[in-house]
C-alpha positions in Angstrom: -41.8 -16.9 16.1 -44.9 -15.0 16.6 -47.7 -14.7 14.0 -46.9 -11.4 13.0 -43.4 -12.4 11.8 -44.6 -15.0 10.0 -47.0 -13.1 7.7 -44.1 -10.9 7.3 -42.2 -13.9 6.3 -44.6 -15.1 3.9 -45.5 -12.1 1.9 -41.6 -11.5 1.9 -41.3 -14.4 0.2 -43.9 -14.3 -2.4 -42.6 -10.8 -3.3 -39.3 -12.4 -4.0 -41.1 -15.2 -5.9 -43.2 -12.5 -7.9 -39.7 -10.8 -8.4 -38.1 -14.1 -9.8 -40.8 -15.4 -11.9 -41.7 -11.9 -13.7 -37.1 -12.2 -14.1 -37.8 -15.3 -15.6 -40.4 -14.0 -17.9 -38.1 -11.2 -19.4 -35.2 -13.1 -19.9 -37.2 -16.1 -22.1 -38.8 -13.7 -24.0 -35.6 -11.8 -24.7 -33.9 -14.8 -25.6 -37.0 -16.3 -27.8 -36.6 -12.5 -29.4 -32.6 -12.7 -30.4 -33.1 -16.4 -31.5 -35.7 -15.0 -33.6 -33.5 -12.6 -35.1 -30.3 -14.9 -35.1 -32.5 -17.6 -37.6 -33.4 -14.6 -39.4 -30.0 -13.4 -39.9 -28.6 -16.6 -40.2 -31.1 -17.6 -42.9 -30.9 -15.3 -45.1 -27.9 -13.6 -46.7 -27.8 -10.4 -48.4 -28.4 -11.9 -51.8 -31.2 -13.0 -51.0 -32.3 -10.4 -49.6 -31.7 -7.9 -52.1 -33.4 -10.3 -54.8 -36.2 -9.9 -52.2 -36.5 -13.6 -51.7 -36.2 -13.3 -47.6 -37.4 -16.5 -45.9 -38.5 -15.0 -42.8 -38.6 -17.8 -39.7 -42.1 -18.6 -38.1 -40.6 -17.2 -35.2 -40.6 -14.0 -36.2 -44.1 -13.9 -37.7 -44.9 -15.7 -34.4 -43.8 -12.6 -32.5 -45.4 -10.3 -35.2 -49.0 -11.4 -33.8 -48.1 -11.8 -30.1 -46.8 -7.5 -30.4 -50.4 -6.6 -30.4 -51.9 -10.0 -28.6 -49.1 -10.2 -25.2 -46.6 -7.7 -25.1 -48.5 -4.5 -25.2 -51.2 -5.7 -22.7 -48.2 -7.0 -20.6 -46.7 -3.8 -21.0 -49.4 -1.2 -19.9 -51.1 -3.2 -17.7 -49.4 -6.2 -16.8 -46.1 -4.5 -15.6 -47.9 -1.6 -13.4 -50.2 -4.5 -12.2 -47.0 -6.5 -11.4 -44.9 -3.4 -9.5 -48.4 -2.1 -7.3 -49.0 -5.8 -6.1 -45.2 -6.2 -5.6 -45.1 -3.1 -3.3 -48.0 -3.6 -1.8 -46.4 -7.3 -0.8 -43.5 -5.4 0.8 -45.3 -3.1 2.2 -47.6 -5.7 4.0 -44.7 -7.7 5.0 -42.6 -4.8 6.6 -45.7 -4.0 8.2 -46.2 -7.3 10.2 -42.6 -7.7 10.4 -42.9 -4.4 12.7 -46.3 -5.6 14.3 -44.4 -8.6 15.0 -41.5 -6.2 16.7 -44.1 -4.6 19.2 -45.9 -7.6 20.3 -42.6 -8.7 21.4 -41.3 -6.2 23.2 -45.1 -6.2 24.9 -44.5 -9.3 25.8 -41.3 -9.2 27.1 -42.6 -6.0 29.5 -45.5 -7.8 30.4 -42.6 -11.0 31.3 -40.2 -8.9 33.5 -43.4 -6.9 35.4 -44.4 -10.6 36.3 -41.4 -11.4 37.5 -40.7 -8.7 38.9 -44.0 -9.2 41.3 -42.8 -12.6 42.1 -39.5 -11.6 43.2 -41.0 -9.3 45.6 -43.3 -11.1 46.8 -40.6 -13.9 47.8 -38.4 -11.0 49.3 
């Protein structure tokens, strides 16, 4: 395996490891988010809650402060961030992956010309 195809290789790789941890990432803070709203439900009844005593979990204030703190950064900027670097990653990779191609096949002429010569010359 040539260089070329293994640069292509590697920034495959980290743009499926990019891809998997930024999965990850959604799916904890989607979970941490219904747990959140489970306690809450689960808590508090509707009694309660029309006497206006709600227990609210520390959870939910928790994800009160971290709207404005993490998830609207990570949202306009984080996100695009995420997808421009994970393209770029592709793109790089296809791009060696096809540099890799041609300095194959270059190699391969350059291969059969040479042998070519030597069969001739032992003709």
């Amino acid at each position: 395996m040539n260089r070329q195809k293994l640069i292509s290789m590697l920034l495959v790789l980290l743009g499926i490891v990019i891809v998997v941890i930024s999965a990850y990432g959604v799916i904890t803070y989607t979970s941490t988010v219904l747990n959140s709203m489970l306690d809450f439900v689960t808590t508090n009844d509707f009694a309660k809650l029309s006497q206006c005593g709600v227990n609210i979990p520390q959870k939910m204030l928790d994800l009160k402060s971290e709207l404005t703190t993490v998830m609207l950064p990570a949202l306009y900027l984080g996100l695009p961030v995420v997808l421009i670097l994970l393209s770029l990653l592709m793109f790089l990779g296809g791009y060696y992956y096809h540099r890799g191609r041609q300095l194959e096949l270059i190699e391969k002429r350059r291969l059969e010309r040479d042998v070519k010569k030597i069969a001739k010359k032992y003709e």
